[in-house]
Backbone as a printed PyTorch tensor [residue, N CA C, xyz], in Angstrom:
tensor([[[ -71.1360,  133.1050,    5.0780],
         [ -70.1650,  132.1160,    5.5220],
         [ -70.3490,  130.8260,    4.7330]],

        [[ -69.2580,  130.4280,    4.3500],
         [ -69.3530,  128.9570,    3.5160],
         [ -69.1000,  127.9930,    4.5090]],

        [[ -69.9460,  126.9050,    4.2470],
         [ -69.9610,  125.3740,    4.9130],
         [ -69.7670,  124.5150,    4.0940]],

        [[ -68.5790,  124.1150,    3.8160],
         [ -68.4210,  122.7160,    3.0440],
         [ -68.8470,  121.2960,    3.9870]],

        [[ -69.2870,  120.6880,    3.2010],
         [ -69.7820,  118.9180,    3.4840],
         [ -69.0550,  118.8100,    3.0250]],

        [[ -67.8590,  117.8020,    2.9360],
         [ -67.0570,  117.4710,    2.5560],
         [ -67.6860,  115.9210,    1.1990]],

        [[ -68.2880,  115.1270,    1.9510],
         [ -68.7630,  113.6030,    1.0310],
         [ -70.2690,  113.4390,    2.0210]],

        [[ -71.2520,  113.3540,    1.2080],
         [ -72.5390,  112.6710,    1.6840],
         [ -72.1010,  111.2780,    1.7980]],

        [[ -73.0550,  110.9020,    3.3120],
         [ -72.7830,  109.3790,    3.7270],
         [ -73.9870,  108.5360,    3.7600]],

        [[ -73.6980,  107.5760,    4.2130],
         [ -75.0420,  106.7580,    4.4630],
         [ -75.7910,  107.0570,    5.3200]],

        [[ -75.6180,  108.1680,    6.2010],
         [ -76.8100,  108.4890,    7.6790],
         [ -77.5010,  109.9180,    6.7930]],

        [[ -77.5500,  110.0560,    5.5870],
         [ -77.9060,  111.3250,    5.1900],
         [ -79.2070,  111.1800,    4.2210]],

        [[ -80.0390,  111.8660,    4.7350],
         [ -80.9540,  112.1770,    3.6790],
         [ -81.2180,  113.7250,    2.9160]],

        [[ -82.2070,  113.1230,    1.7930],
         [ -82.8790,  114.4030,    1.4150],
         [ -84.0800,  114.6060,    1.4120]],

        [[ -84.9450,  115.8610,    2.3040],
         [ -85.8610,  115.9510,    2.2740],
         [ -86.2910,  117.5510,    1.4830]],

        [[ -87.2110,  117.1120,    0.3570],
         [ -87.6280,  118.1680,   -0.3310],
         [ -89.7900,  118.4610,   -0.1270]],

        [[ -89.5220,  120.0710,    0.7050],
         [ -90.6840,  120.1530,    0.8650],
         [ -91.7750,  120.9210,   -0.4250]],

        [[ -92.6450,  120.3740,   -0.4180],
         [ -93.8950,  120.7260,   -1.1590],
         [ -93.4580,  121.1100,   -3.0260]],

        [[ -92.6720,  120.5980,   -3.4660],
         [ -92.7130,  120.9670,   -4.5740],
         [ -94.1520,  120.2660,   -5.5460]],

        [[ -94.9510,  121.8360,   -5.6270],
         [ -96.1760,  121.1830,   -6.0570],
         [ -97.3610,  122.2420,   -6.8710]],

        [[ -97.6360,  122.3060,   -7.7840],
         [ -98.4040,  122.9690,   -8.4550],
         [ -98.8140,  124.1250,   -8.5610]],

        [[ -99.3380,  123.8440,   -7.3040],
         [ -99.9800,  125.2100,   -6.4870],
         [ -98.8670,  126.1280,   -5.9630]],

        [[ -97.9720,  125.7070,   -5.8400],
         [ -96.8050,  127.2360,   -4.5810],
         [ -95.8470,  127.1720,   -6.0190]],

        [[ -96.0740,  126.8200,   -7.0410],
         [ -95.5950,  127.3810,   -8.5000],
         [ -95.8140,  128.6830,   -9.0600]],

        [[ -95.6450,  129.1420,   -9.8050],
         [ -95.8410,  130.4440,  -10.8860],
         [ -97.4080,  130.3390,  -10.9640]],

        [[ -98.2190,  130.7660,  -11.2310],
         [ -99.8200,  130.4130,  -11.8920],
         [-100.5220,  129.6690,  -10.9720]],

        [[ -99.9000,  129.0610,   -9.9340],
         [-100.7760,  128.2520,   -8.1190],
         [-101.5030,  129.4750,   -7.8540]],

        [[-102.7150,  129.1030,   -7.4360],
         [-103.1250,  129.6480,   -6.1850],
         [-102.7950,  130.4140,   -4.8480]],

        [[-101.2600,  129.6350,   -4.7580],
         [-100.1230,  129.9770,   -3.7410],
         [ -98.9930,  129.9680,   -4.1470]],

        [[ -98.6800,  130.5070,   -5.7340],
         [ -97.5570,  130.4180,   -6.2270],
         [ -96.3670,  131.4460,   -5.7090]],

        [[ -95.2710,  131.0120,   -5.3890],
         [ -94.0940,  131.5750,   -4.4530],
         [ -93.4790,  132.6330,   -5.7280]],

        [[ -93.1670,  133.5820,   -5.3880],
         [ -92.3250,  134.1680,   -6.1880],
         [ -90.9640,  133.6020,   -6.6430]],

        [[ -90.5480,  133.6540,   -7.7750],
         [ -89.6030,  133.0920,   -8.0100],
         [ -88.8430,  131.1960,   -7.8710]],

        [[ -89.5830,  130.7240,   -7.1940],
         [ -89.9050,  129.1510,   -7.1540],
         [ -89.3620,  128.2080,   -8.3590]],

        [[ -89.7140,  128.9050,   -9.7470],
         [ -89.4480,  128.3070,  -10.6970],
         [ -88.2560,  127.9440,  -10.6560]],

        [[ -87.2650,  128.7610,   -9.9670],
         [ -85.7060,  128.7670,  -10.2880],
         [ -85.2350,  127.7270,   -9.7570]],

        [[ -85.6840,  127.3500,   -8.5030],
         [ -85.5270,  126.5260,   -7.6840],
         [ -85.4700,  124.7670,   -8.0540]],

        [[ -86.3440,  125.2520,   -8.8080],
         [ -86.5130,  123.3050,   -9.3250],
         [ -85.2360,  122.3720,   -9.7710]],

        [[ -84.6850,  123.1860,  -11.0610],
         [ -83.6130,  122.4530,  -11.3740],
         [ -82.4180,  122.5790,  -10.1260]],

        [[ -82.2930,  123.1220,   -9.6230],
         [ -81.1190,  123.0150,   -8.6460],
         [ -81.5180,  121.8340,   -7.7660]],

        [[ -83.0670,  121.8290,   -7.4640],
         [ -83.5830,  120.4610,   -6.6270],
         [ -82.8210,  119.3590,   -7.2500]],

        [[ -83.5540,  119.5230,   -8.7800],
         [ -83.1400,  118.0880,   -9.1110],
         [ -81.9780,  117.7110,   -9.4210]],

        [[ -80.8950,  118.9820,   -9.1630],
         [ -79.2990,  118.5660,   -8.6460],
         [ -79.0750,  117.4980,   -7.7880]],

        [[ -79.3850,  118.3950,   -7.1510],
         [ -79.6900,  117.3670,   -5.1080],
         [ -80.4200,  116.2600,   -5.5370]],

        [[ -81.6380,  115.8360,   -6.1450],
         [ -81.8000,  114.9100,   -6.3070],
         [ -80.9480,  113.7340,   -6.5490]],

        [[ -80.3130,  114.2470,   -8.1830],
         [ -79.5560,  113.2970,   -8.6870],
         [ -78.4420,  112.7840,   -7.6150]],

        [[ -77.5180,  114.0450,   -7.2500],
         [ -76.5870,  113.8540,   -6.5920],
         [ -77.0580,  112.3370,   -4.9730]],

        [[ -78.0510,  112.6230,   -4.4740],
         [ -78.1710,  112.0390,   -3.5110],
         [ -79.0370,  110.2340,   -3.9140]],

        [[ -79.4340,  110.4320,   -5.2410],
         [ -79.6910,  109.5600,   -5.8460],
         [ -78.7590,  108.1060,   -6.4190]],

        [[ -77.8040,  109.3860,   -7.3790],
         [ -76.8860,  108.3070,   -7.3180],
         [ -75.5810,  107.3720,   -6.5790]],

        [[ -75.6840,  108.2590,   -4.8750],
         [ -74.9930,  107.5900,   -4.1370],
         [ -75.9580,  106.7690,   -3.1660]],

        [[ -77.1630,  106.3370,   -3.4480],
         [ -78.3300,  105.2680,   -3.0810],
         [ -78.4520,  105.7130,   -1.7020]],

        [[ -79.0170,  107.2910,   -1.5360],
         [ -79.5210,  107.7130,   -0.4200],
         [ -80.5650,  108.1980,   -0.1090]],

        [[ -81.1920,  107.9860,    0.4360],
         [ -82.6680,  108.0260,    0.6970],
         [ -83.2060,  109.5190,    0.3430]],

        [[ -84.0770,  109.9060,   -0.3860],
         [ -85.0810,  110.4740,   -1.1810],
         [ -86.6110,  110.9910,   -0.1980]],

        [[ -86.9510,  111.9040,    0.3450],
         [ -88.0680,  111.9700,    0.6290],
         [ -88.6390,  113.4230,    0.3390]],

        [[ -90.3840,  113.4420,   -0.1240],
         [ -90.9590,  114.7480,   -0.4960],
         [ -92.1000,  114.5990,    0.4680]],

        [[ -91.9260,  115.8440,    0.5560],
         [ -93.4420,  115.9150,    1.3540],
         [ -94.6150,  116.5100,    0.2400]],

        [[ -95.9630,  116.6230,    0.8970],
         [ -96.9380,  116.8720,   -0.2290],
         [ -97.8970,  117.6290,    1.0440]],

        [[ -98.3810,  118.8510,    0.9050],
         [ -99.8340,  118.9830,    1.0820],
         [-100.7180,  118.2380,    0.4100]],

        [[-101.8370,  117.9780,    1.0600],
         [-102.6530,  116.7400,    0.4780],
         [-104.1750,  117.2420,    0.8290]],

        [[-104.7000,  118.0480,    0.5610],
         [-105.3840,  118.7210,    1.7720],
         [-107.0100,  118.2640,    1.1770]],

        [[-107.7240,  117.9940,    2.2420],
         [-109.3240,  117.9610,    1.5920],
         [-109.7760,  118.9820,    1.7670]],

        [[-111.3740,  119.2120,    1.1070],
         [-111.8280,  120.6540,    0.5300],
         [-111.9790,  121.3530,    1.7580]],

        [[-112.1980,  121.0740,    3.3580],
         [-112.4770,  121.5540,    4.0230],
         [-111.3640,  121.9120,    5.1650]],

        [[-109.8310,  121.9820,    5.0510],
         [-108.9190,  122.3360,    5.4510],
         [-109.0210,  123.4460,    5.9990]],

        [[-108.7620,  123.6060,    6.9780],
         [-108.4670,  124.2080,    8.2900],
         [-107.8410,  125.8530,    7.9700]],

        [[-106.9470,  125.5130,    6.9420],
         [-105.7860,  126.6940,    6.3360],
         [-106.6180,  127.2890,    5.8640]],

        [[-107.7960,  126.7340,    5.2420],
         [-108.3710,  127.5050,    4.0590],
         [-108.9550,  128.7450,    4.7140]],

        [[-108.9160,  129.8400,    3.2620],
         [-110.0690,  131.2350,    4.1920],
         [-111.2960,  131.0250,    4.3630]],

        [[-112.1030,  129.9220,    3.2370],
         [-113.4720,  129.6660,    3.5760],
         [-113.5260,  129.2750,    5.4350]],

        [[-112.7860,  128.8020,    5.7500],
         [-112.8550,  127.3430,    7.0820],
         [-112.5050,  129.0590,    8.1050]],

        [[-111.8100,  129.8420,    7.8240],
         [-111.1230,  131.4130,    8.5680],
         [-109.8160,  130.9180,    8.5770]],

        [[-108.8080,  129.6950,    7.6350],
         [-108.0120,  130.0500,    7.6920],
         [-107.3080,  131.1720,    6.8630]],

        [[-105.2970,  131.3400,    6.2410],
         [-105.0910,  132.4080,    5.6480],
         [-104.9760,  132.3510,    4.0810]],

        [[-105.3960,  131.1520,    3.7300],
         [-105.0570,  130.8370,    2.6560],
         [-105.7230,  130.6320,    1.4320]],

        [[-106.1620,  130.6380,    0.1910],
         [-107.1630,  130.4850,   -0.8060],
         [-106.4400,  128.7710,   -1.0210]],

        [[-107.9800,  127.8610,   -1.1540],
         [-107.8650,  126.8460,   -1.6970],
         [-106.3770,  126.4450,   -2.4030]],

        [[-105.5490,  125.0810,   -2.0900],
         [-104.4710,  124.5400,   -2.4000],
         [-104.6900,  123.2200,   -2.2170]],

        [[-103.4020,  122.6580,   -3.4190],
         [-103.3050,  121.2670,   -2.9680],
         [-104.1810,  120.1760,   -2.6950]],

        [[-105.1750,  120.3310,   -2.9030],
         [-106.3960,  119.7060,   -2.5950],
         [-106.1380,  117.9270,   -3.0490]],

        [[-106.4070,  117.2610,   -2.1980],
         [-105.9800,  115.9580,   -2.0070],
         [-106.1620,  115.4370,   -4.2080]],

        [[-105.6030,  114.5110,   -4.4190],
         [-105.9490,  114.3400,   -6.1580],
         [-105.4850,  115.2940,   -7.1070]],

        [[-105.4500,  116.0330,   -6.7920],
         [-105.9660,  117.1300,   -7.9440],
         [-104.1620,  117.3210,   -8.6970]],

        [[-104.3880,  118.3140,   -9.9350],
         [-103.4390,  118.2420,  -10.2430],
         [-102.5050,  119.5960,   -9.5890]],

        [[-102.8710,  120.6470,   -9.0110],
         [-102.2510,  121.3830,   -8.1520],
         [-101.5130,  120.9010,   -7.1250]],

        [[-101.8050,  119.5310,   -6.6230],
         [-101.2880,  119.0000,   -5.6380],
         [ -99.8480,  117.9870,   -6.1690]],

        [[ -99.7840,  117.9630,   -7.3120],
         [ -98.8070,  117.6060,   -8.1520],
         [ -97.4060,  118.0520,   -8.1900]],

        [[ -96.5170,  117.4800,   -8.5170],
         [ -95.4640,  117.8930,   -9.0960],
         [ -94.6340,  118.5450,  -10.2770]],

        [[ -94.1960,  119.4420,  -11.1040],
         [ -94.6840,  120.0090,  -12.0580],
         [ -93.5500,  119.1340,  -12.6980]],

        [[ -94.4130,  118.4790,  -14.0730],
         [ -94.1130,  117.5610,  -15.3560],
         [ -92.3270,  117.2810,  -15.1120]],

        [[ -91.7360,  118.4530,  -15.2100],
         [ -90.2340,  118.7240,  -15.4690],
         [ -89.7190,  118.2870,  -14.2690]],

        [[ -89.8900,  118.0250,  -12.8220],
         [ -89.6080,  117.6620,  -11.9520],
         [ -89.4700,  116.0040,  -11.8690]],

        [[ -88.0540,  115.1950,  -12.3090],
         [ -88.8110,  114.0240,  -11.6610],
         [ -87.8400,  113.2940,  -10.9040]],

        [[ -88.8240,  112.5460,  -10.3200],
         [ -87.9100,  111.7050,   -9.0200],
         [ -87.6080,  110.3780,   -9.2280]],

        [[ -86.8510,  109.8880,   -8.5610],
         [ -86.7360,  108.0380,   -8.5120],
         [ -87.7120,  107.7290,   -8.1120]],

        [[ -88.3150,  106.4820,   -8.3250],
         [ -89.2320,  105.5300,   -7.9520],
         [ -88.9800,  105.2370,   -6.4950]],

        [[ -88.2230,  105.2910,   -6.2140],
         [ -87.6600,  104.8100,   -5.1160],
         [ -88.0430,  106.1230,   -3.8600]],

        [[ -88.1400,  107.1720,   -4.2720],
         [ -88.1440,  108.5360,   -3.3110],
         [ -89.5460,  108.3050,   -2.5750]],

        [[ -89.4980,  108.6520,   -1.5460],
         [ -90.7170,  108.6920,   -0.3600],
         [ -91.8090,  109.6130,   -0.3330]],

        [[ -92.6690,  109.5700,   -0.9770],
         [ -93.8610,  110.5580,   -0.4640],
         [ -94.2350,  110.5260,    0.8450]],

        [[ -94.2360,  111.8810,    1.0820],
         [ -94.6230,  112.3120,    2.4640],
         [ -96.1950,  112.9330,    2.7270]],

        [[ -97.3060,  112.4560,    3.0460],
         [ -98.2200,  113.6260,    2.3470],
         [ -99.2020,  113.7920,    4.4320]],

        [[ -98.8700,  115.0520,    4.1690],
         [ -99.3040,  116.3420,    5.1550],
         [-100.3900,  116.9780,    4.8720]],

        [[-100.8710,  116.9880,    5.7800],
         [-102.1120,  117.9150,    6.0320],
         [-103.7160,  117.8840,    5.5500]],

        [[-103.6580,  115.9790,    5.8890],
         [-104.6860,  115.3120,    4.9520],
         [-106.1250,  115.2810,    5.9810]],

        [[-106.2900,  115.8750,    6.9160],
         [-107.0120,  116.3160,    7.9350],
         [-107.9740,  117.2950,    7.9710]],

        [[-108.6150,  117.4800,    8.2290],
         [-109.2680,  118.8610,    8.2800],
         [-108.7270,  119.6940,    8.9770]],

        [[-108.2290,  119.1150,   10.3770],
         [-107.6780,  120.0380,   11.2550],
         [-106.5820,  119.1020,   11.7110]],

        [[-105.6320,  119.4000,   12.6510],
         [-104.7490,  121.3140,   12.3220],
         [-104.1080,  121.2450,   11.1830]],

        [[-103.7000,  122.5450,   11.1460],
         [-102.7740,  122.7420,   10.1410],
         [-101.6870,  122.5290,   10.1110]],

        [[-100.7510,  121.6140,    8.9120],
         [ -99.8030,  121.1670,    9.1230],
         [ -98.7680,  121.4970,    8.0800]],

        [[ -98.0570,  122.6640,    8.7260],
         [ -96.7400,  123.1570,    8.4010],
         [ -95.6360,  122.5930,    8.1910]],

        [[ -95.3290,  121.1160,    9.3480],
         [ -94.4330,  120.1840,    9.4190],
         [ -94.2750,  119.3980,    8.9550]],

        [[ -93.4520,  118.7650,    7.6090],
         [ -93.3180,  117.4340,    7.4400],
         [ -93.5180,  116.2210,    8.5260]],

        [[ -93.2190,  116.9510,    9.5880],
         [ -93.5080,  115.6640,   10.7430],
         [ -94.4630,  115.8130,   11.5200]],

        [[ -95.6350,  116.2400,   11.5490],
         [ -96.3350,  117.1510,   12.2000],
         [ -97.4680,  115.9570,   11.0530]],

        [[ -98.0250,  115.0790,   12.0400],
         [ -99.1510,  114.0990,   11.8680],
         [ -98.6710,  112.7310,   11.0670]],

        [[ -97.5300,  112.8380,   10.5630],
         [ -96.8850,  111.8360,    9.4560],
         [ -95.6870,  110.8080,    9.8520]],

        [[ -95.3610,  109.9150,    9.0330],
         [ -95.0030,  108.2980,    9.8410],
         [ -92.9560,  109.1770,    9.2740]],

        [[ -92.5090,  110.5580,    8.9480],
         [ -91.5170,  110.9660,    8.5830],
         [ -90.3080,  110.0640,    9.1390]],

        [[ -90.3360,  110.9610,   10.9750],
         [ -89.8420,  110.7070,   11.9150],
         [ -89.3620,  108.9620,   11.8150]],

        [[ -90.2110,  108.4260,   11.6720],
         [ -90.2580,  106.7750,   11.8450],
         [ -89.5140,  105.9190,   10.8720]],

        [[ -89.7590,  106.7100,    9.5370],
         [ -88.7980,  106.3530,    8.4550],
         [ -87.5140,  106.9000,    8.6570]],

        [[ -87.4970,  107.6070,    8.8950],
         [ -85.8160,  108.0910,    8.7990],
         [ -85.1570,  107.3770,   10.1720]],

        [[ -85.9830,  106.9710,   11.2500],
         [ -85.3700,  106.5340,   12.4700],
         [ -84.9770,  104.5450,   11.8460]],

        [[ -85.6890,  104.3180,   11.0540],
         [ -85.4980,  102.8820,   10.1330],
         [ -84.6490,  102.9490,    9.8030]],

        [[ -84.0760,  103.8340,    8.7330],
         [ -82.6990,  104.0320,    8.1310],
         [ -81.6130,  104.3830,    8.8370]],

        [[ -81.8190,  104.5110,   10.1880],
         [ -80.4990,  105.4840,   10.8840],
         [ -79.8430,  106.5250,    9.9150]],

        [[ -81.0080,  107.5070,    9.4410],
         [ -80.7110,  108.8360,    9.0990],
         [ -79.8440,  109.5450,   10.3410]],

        [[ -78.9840,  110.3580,   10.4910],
         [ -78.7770,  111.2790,   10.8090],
         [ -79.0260,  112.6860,   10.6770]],

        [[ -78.2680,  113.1540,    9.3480],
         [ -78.4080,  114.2030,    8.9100],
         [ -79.3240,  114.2980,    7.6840]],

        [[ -80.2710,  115.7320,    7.8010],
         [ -81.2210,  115.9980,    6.6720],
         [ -80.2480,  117.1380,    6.2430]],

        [[ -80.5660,  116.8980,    4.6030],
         [ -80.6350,  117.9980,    4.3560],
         [ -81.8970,  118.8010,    3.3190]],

        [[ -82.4940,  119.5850,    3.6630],
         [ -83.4010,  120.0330,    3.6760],
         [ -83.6140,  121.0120,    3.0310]],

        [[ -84.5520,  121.2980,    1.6610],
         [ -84.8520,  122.4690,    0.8990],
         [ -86.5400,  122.4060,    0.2180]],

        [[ -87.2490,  123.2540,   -0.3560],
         [ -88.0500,  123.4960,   -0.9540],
         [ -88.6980,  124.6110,   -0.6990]],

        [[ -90.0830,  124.8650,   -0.2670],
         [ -91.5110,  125.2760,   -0.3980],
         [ -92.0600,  125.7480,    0.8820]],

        [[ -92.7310,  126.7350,    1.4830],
         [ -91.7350,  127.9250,    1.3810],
         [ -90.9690,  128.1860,    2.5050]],

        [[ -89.7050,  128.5340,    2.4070],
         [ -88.5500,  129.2910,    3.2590],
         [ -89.4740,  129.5530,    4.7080]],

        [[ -90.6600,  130.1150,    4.2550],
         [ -91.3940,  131.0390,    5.8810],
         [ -91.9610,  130.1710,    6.3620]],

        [[ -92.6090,  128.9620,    6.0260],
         [ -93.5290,  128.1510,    6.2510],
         [ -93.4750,  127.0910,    6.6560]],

        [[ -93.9310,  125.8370,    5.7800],
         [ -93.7370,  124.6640,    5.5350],
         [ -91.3360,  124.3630,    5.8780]],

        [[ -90.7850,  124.6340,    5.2720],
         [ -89.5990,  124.9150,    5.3350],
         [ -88.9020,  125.2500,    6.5960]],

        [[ -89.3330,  126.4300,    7.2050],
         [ -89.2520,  126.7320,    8.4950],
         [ -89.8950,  125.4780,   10.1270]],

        [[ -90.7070,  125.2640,   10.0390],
         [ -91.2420,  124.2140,   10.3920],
         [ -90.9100,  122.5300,   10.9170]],

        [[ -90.3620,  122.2900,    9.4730],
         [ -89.7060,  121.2170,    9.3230],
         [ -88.0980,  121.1750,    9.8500]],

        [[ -87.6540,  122.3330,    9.7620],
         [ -86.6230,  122.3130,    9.9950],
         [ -86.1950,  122.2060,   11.5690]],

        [[ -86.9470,  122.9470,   12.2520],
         [ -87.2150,  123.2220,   13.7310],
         [ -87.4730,  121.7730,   14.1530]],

        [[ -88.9720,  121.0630,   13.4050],
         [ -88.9670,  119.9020,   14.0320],
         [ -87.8540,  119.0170,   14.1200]],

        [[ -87.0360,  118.8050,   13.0490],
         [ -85.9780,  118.0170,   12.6040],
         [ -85.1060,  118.5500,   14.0430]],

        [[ -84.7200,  119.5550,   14.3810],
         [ -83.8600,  120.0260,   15.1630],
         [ -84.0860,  119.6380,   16.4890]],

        [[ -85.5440,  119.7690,   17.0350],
         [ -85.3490,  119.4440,   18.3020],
         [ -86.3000,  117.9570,   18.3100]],

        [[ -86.0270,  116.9220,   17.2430],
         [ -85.7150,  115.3630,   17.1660],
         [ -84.0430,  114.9830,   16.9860]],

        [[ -83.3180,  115.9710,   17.4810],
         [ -82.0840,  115.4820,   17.2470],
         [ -81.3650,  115.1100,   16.0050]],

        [[ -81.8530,  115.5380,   15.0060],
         [ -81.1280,  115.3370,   13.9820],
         [ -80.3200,  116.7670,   12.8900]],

        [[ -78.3950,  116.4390,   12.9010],
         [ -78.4840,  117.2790,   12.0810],
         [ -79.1870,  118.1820,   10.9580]],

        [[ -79.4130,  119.1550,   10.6640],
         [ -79.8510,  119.8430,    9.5540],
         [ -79.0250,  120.4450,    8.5130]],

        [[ -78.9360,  120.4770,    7.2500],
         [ -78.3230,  121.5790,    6.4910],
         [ -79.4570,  121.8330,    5.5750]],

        [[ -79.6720,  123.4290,    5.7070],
         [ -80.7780,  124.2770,    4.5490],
         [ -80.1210,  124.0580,    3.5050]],

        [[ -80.7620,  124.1940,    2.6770],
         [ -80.1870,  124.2320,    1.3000],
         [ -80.2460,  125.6190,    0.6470]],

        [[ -79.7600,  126.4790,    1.0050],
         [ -80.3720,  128.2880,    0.8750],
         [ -80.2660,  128.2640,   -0.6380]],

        [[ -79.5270,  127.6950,   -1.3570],
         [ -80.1250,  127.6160,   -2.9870],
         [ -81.4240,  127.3900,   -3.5600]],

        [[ -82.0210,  126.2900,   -2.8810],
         [ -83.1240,  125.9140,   -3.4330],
         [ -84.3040,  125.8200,   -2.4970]],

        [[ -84.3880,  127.0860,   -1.9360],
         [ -86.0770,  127.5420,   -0.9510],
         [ -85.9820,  128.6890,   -1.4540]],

        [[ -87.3080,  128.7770,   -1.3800],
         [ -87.8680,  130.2920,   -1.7350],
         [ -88.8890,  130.9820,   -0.5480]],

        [[ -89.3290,  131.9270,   -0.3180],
         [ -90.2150,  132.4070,    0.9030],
         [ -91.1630,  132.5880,    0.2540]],

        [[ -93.1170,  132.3210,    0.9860],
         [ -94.1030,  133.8240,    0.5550],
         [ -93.5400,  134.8270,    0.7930]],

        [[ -93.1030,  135.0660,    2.3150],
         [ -92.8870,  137.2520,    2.5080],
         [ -94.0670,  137.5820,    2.5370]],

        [[ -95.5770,  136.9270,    3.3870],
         [ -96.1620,  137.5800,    3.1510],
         [ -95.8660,  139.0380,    4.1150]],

        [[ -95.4140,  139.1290,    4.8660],
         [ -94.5350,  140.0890,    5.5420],
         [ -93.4220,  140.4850,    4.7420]],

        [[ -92.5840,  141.6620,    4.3380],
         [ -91.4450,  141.8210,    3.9520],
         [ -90.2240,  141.1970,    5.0380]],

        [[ -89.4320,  140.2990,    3.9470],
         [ -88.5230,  140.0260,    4.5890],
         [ -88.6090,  138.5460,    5.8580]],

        [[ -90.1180,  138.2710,    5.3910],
         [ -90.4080,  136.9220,    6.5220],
         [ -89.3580,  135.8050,    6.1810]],

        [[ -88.6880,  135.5310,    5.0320],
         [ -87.9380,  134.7220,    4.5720],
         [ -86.4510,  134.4600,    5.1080]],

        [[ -86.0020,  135.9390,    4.9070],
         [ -85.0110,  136.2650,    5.5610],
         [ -84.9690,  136.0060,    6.9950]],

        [[ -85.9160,  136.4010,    7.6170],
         [ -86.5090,  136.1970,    8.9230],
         [ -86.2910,  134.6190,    9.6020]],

        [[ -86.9310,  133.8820,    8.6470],
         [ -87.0790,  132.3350,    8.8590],
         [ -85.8790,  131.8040,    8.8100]],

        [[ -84.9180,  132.0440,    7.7970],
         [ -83.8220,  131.5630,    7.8150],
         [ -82.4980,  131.7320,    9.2730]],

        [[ -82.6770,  132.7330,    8.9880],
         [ -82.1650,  133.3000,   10.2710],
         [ -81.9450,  132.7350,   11.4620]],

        [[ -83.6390,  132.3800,   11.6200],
         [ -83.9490,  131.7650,   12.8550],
         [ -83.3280,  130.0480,   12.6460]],

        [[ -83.7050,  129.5880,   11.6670],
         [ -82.8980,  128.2520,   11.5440],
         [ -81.6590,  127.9630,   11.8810]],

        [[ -81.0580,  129.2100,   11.4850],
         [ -79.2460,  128.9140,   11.4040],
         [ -79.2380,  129.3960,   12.7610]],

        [[ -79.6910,  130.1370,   13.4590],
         [ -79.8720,  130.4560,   14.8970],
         [ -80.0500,  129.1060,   16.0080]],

        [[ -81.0310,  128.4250,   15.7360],
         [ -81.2090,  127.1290,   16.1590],
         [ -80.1230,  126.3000,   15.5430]],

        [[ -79.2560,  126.2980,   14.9420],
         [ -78.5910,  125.1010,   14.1460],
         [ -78.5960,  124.4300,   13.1620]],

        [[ -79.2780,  124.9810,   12.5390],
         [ -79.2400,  124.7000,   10.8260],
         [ -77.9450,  125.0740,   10.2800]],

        [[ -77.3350,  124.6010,    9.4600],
         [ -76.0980,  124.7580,    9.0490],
         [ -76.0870,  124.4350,    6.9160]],

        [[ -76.4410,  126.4990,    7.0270],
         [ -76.4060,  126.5530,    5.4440],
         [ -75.2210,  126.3710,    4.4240]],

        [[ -76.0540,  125.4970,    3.3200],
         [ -75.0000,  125.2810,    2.0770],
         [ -75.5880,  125.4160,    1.0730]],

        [[ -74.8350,  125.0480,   -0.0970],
         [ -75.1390,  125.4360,   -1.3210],
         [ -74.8070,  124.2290,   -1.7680]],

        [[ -75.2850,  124.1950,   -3.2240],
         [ -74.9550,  122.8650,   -4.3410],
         [ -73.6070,  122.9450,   -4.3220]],

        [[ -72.9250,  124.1340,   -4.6820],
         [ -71.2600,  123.8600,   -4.6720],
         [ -70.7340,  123.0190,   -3.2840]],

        [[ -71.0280,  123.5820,   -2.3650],
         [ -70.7730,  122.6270,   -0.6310],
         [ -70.6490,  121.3450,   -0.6240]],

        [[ -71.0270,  120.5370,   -1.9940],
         [ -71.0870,  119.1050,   -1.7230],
         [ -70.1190,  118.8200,   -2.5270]],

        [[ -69.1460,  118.1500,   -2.2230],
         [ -68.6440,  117.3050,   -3.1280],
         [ -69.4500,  116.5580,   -4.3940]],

        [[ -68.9870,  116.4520,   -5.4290],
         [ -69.6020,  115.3600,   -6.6680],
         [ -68.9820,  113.7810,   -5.9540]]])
C-alpha cells in the first residue's frame, strides 16, 4: 500500500538509528545488505535538511563491559564501543553540523534498544514541538523496532522509512516480523518517492 506525505512541515523530524561501523559490511554486527541503505539515508537527510528540519542520530556508545555483550551473557560479540572507530559513521555518510547525536547505551546495564530508552531524545523533540518522526536505519528487528514503539506510545506520529532499514533476521524473517508489528501499532510506511521534493 502506498502512503503519500504530501509536504514535510515544521512539527517533523528525522530520526536515523545507529548508522555506524559496526552493523556495516565487515562490523562485528554487520547487517546484511545495510550498505544499500546509506545513500537513500542521505536522501532523507538532504531532503529534511534543506527545509531546516531537525536532524537526529542515535549512536550505540557502549563501554567494554556492556550488558549486550556475550562476555557479560549477553547476545552479542563486542560493538560500538564508546570512541572507537566502529562506533562511527562510515566516511561517505555525512551530516549537517547542525544534526543531533543521540548516544545510547552508554551504561553497563540495561540494554538499550531505544533511542529513548535512558536518553534526553524525548525532551528534545518535546522543545521543538516535533510531532511527527520519521524514522529509518539500523536494524529493522532491533534498535528500529524499539524506537519506533517508544515513539508510538509517547504520542507521536511515526512513518518507517521501509527503504532505508535493514533487519539482523537473526531468526528468519524477524524483520519482516518487526515491521509488521509497527504498521500494526501505527507506523505508517513510506518510501523516498512518498515525499514530495
Amino acid at each position: 500500500m502506498k502512503h503519500s506525505v504530501e509536504t514535510l512541515d515544521p512539527h517533523d523530524a528525522l530520526i536515523l538509528i545507529d548508522i555506524q561501523n559496526d552493523f556495516l559490511p565487515g562490523g562485528p554486527l554487520g547487517v546484511a545488505g545495510s550498505e544499500a541503505i546509506v545513500p537513500i539515508l542521505s536522501e532523507y537527510v538532504r531532503r529534511f535538511h534543506e527545509r531546516g528540519l531537525p536532524i537526529f542520530l542515535t549512536r550505540d556508545w557502549h563501554p567494554p563491559n556492556h550488558c549486550s555483550f556475550q562476555q557479560q551473557g549477553g547476545p552479542w560479540p563486542p560493538h560500538c564501543l564508546a570512541g572507537s572507530h566502529g562506533a562511527l559513521p562510515p566516511d561517505h555518510f555525512s551530516v549537517p553540523a547542525s544534526a543531533v547525536i543521540i548516544y545510547k547505551g552508554i551504561d553497563p546495564d540495561p540494554d538499550a534498544y531505544s533511542g529513548f530508552q535512558g536518553t534526553a531524545l524525548h525532551r528534545h523533540l518535546h522543545a521543538l514541538d516535533v510531532r511527527r518522526l520519521f524514522i529509518g536505519g539500523l536494524a529493522t528487528d532491533y534498535c528500529v523496532l524499539n524506537t519506533v514503539k517508544d515513539a508510538l506510545s509517547l504520542g507521536y506520529a511515526v512513518y518507517l522509512l521501509t527503504d532505508a532499514i535493514k533487519a539482523v533476521n537473526a531468526k528468519p524473517d524477524d524483520g519482516a516480523r518487526a515491521e509488521e508489528e509497527m504498521i500494526r501499532l501505527g507506523a505508517v510506511p513510506i518510501r523516498l518517492e512518498d515525499l514530495t521534493r
